[in-house]
C-alpha positions as a printed Julia matrix, in Angstrom:
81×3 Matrix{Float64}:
 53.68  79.67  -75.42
 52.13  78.15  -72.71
 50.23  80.87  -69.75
 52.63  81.82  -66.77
 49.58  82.94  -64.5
 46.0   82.33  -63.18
 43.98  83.26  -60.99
 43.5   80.32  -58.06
 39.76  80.61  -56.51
 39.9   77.16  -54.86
 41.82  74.3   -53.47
 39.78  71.55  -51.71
 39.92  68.2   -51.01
 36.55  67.04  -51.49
 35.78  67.09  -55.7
 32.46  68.4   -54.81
 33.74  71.47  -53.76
 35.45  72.03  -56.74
 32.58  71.54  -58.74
 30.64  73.59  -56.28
 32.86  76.44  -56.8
 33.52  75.66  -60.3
 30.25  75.8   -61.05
 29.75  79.61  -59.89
 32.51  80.68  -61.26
 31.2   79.73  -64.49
 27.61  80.99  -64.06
 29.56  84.29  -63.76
 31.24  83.67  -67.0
 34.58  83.25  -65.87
 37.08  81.24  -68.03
 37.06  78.56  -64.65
 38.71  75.13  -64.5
 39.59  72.14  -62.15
 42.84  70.83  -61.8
 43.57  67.49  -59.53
 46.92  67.19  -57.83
 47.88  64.67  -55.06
 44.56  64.19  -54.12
 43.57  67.54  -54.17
 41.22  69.89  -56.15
 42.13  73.27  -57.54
 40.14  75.79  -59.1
 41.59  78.31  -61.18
 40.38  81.08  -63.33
 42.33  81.85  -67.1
 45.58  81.62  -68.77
 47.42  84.55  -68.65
 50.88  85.57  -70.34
 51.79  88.49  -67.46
 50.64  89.14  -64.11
 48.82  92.38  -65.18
 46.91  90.65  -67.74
 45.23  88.7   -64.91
 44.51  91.51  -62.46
 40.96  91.99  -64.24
 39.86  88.12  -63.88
 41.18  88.48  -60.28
 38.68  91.51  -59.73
 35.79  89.14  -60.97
 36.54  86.4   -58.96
 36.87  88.06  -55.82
 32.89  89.19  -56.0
 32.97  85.61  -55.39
 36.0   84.4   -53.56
 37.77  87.47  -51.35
 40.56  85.4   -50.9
 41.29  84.74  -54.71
 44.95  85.46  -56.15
 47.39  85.32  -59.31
 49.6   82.26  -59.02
 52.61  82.23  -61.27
 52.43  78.39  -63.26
 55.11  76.3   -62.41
 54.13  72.93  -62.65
 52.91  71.45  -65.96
 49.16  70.45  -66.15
 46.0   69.87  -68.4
 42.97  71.39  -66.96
 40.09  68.62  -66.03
 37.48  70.14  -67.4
């Protein structure tokens, strides 16, 4: 079963951001990844199966970015890692 949540740290339209951000997020070991869609970048933390499962990977990424939140998946994507 695919993950219905995740925790969305970034959206940018520079790449370099992304990485930028990416690259903390991972320093902090958090499960991060980039997605690219219509010429934009995401960055999104974990795979989760229930909105409560993410709540803890939220917490972590909001030492980083405040303005982090659990978005529900509904669009179908492979992570550009």
């Amino acid at each position: 079963m695919a993950a219905t949540y995740t925790v969305q740290t970034g959206y940018f339209s520079k790449s370099s951001n992304a990485e930028n951000l990416y690259e903390k997020l991972r320093e902090e070991d958090l499960s991060a990844y980039k997605y690219k869609m219509n010429n934009r970048y995401f960055v999104f933390v974990g795979e989760f199966q229930s909105y409560s499962s993410a709540l803890s990977s939220l917490n972590k990424a909001r030492k980083i970015v405040p303005e982090a939140y659990i978005r529900e998946v509904n669009f179908d994507f492979t992570p550009d890692k």
